[in-house]
C-alpha positions in Angstrom: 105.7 82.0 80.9 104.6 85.2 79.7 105.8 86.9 76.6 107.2 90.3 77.1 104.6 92.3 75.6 101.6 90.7 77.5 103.9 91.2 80.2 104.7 95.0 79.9 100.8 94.9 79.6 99.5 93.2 82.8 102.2 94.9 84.7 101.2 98.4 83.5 97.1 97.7 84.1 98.3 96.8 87.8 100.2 100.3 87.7 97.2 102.3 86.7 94.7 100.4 88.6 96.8 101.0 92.0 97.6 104.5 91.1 93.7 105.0 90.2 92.7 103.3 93.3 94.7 105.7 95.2 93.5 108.2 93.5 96.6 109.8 91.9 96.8 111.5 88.8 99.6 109.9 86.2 101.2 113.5 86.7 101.2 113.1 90.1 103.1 109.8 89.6 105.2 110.9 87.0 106.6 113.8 89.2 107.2 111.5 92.6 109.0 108.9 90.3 111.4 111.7 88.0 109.0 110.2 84.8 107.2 112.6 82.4 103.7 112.0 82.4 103.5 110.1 78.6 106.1 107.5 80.1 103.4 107.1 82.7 101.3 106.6 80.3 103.2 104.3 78.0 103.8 101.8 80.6 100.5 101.9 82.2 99.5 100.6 78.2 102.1 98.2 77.7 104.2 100.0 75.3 106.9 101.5 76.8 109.7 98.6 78.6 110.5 99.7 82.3 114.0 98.8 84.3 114.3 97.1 87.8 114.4 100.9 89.3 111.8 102.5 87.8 109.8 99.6 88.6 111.1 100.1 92.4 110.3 103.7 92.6 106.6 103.3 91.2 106.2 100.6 93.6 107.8 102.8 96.9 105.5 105.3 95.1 102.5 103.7 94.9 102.7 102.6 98.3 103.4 98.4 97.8 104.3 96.4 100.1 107.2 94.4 97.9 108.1 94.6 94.3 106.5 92.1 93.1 102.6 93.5 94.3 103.1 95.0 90.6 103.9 91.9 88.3 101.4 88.8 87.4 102.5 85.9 89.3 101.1 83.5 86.6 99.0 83.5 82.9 95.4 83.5 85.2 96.5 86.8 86.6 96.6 88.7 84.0 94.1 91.1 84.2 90.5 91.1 82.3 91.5 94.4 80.4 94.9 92.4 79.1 93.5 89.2 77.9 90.2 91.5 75.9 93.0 93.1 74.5 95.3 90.5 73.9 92.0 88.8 72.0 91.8 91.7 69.3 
């Protein structure tokens, strides 16, 4: 099981790497979820906790299929940037 903050961490890369892959600006994001864009920010780096909702609406937003498209399903999916910085 993960801990909370490498957690918050590989669920917040996912965030940004979706919203990058779309193309999206964390403005952009903040403003379709009702977030200002430094909460974007702080959960896309793993330092700001997020609830069941906001998770939901950053999902719907980001355009994922279910949920969970956002979380690691196990430690080996955490993502490259995470376990670097998890390392320092």
């Amino acid at each position: 099981m993960l801990n909370q903050e490498t957690f918050l961490k590989a669920v917040g890369s996912t965030i940004q790497e979706k919203r990058v892959a779309q193309k999206m600006k964390a403005g952009d994001l903040a403003k379709s979820v009702g977030l200002s864009r430094a909460s974007i920010s702080n959960l896309e780096n793993g330092r700001q906790n997020i609830s069941a909702y906001q998770l939901y609406k950053i999902a719907t937003a980001l355009d994922c299929v279910r949920i969970d498209d956002l979380m690691p399903k196990t430690k080996n999916q955490v993502p490259a940037a995470v376990k670097a910085w998890l390392k320092n």
